[in-house]
MDAnalysis code that builds the backbone (N, CA, C; Angstrom):
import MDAnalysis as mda
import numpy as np

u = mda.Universe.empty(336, n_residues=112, atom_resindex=np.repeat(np.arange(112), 3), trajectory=True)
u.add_TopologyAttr("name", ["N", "CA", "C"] * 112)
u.add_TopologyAttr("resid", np.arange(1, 113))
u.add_TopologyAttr("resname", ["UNK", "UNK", "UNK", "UNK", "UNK", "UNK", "UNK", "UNK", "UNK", "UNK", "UNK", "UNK", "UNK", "UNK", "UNK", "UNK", "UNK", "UNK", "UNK", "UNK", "UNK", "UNK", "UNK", "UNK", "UNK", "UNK", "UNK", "UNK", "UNK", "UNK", "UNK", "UNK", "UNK", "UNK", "UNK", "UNK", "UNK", "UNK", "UNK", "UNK", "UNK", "UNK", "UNK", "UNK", "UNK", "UNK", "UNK", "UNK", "UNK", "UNK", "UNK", "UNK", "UNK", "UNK", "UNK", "UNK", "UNK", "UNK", "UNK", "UNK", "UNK", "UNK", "UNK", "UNK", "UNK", "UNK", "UNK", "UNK", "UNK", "UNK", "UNK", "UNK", "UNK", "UNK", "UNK", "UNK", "UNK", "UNK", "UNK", "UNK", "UNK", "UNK", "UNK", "UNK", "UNK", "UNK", "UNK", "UNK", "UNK", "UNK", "UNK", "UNK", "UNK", "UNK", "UNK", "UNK", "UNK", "UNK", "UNK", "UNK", "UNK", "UNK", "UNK", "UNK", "UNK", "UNK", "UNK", "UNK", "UNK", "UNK", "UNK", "UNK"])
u.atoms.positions = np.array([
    [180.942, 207.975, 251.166],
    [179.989, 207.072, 250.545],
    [178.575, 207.567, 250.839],
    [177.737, 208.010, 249.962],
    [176.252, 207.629, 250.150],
    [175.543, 206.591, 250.515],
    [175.029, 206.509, 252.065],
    [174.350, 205.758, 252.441],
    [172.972, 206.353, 252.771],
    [172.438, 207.042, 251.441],
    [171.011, 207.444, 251.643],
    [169.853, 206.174, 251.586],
    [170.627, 205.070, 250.422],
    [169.878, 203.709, 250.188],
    [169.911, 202.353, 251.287],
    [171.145, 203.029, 252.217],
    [171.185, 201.699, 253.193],
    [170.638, 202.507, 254.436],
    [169.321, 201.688, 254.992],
    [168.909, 201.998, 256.255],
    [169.200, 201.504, 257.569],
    [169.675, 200.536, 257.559],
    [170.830, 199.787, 258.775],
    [171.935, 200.172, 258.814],
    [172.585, 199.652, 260.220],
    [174.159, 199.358, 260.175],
    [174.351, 197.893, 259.388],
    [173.294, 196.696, 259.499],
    [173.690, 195.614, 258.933],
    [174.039, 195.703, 257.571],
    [172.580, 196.808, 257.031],
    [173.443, 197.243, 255.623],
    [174.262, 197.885, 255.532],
    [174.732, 198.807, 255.607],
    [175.761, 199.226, 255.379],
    [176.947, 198.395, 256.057],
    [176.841, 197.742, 256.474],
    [178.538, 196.712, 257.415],
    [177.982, 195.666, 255.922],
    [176.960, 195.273, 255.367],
    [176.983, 194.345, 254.165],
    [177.586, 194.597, 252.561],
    [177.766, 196.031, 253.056],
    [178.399, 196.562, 251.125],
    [179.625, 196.712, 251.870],
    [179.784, 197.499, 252.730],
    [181.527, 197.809, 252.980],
    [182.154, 196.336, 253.137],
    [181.470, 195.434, 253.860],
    [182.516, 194.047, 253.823],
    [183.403, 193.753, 252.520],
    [183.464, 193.614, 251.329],
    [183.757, 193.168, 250.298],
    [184.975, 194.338, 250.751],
    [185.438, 195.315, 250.808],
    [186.471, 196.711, 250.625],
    [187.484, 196.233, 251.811],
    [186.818, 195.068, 253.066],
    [187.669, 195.085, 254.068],
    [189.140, 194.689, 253.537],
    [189.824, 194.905, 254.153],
    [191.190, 194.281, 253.451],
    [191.086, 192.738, 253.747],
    [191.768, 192.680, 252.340],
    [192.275, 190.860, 251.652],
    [190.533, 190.332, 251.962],
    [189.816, 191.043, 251.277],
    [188.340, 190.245, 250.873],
    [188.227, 190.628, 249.369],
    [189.130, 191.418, 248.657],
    [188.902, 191.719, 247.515],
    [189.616, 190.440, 246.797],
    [190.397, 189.653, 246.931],
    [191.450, 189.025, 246.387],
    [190.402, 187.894, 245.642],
    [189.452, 187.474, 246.361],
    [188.324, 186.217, 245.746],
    [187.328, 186.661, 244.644],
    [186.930, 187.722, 244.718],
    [186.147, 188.248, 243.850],
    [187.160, 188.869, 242.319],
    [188.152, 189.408, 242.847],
    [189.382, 189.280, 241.959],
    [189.497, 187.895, 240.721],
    [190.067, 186.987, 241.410],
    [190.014, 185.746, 240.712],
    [188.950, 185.297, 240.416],
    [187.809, 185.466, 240.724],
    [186.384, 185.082, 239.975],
    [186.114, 185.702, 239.001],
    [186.692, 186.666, 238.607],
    [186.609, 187.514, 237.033],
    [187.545, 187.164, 236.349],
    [188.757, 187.164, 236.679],
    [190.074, 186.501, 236.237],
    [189.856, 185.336, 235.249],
    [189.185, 184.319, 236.223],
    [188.615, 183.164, 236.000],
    [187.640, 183.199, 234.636],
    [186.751, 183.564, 234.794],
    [185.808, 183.981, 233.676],
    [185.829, 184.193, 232.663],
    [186.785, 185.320, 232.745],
    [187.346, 185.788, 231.443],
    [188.870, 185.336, 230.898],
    [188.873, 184.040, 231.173],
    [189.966, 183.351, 230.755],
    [189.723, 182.519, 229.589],
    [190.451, 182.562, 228.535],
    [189.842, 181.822, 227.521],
    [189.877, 180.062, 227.954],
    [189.229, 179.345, 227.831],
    [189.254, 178.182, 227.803],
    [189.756, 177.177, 226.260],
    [190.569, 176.692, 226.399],
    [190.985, 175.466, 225.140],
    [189.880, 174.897, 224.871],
    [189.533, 174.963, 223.331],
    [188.404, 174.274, 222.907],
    [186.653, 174.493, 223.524],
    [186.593, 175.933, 224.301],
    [185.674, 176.127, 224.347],
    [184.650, 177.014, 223.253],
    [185.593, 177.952, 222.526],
    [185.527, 178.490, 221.722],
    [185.005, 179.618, 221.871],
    [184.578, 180.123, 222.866],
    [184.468, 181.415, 223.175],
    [183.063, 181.297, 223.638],
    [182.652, 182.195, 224.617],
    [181.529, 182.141, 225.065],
    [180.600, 183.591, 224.767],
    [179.487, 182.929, 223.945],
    [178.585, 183.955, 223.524],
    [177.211, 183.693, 224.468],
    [176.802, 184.811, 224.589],
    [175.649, 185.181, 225.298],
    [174.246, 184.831, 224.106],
    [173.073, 183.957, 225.132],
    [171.921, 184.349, 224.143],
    [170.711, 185.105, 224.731],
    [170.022, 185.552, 223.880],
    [169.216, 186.107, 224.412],
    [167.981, 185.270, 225.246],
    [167.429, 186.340, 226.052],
    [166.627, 185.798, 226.865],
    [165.326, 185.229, 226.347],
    [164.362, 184.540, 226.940],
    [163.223, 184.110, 225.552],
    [162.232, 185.766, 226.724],
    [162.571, 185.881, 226.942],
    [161.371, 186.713, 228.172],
    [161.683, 188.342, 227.747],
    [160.669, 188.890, 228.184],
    [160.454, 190.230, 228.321],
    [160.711, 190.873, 228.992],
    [161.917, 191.726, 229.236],
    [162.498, 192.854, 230.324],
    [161.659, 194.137, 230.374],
    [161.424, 194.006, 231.593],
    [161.295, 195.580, 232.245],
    [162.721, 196.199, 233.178],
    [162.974, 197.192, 232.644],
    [164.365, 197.870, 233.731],
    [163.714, 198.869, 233.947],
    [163.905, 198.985, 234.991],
    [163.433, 200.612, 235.841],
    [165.027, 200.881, 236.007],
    [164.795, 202.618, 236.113],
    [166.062, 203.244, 236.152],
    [165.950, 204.686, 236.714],
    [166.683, 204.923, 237.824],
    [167.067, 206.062, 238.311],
    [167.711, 206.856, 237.625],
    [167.598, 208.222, 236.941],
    [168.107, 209.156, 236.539],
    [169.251, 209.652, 237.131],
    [168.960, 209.649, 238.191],
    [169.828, 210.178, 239.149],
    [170.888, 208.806, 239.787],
    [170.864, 207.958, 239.015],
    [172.172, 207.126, 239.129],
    [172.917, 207.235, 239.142],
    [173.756, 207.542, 240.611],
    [175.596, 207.840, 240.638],
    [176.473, 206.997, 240.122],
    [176.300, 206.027, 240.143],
    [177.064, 204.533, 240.043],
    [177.228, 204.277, 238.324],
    [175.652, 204.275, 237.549],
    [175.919, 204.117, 236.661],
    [175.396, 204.771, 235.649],
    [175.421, 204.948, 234.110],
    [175.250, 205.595, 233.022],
    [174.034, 205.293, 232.465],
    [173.202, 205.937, 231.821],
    [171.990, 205.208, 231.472],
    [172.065, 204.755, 230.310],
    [173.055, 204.307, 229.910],
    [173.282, 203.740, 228.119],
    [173.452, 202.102, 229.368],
    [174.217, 201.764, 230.337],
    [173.964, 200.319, 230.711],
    [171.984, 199.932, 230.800],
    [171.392, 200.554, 230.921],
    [169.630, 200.425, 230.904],
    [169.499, 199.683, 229.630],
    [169.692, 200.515, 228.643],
    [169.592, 200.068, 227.067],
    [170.330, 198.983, 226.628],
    [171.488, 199.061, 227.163],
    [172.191, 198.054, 226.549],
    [171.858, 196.595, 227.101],
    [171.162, 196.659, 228.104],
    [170.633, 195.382, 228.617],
    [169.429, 194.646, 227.693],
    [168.779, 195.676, 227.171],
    [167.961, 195.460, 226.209],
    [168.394, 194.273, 225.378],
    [169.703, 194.114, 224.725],
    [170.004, 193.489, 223.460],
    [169.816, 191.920, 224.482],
    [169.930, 191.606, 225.229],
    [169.865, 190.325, 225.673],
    [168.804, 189.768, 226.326],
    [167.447, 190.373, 225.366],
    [166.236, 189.994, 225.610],
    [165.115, 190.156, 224.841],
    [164.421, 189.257, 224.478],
    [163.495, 188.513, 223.358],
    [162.533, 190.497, 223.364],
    [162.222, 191.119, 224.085],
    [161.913, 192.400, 223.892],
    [161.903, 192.710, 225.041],
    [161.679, 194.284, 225.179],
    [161.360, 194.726, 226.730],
    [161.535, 196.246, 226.473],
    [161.573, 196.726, 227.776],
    [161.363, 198.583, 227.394],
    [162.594, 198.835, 228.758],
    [162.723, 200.390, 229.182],
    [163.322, 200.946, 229.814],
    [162.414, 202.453, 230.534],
    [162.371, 201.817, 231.752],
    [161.426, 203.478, 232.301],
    [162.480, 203.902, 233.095],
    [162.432, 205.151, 233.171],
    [163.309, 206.092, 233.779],
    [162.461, 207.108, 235.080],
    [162.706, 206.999, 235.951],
    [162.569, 207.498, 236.961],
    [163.128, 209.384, 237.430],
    [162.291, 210.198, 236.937],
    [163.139, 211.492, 236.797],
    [164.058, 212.172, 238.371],
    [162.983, 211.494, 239.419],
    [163.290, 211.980, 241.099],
    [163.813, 210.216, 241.625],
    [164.972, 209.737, 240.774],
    [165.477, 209.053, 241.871],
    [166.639, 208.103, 241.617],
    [167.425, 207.941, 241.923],
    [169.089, 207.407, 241.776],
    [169.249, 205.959, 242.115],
    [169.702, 205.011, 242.690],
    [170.838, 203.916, 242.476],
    [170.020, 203.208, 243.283],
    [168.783, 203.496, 244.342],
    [167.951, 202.618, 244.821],
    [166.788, 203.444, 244.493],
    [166.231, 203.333, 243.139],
    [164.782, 203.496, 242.499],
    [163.355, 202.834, 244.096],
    [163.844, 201.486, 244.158],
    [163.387, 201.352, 245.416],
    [162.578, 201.770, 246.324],
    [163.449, 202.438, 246.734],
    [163.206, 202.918, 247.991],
    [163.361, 204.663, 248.079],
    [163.977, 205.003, 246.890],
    [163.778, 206.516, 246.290],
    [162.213, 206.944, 245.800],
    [161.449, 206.212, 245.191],
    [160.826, 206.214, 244.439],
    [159.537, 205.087, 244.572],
    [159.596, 204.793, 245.449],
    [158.690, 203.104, 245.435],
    [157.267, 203.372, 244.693],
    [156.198, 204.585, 244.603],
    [155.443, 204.419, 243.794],
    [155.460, 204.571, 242.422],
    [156.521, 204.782, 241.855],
    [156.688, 204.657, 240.847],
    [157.444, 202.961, 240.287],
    [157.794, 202.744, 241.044],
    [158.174, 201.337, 241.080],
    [157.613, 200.596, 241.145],
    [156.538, 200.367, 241.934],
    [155.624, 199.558, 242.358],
    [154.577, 199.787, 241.555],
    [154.024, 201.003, 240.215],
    [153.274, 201.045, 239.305],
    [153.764, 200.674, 238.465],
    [155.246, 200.520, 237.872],
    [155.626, 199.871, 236.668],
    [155.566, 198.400, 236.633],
    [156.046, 197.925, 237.689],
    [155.937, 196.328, 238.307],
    [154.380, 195.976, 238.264],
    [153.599, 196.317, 238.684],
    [152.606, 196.071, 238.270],
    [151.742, 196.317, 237.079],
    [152.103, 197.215, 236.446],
    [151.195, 197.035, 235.357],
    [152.312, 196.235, 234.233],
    [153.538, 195.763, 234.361],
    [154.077, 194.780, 233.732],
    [153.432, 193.554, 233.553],
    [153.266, 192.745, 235.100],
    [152.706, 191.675, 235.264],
    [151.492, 191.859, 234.986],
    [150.318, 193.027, 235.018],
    [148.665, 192.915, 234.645],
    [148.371, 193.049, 233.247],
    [149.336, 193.670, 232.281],
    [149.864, 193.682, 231.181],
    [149.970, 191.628, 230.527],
    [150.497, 191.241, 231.007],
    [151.139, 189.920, 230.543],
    [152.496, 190.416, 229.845],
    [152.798, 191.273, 230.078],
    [154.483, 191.654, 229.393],
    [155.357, 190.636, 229.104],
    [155.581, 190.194, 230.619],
    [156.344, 189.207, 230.925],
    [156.332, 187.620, 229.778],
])
């Protein structure tokens, strides 16, 4: 596992907990659950957000694909996608001035 993004033991003992054995079984049935059709609910559609997304995104994302960035897009009244060329799955703390300039000129913007 890459623990370049967790700087503790607390973090890292906080992501591995969920993997301990028989802790997966609850989070299991909470999707189960979810995606169970309900009688007479008729299916559950998503709406969009009334607000303006900003996603920042690591290039270098192990975990995930950068088509999930975009596709977040559709469930919001508008918004953009910045990409981060030097930094992966914690933009964060990979990258914080670049993070901390998009975040802000979002909010000095009125984006939001």
């Amino acid at each position: 596992m890459r623990r370049y993004c967790l700087t503790s033991y607390a973090e890292q003992e906080s992501v591995l907990a969920p993997w301990y054995r028989g802790a997966f079984t609850a989070p299991i049935n909470y999707y189960r659950a979810a995606f169970r059709k309900v009688p007479g609910a008729g299916g559950l559609k998503f709406r969009k957000l009334a607000i303006a997304a900003l996603i920042l995104w690591g290039r270098r994302d192990f975990a995930l694909s950068r088509d999930f960035a975009t596709l977040n897009l559709n469930y919001a009244r508008s918004g953009r996608v910045e990409y981060a060329a030097i930094a992966g799955l914690c933009l964060y703390r990979e990258n914080p001035d670049f993070f901390n300039h998009h975040i802000r000129q979002f909010v000095l913007r009125g984006e939001n």
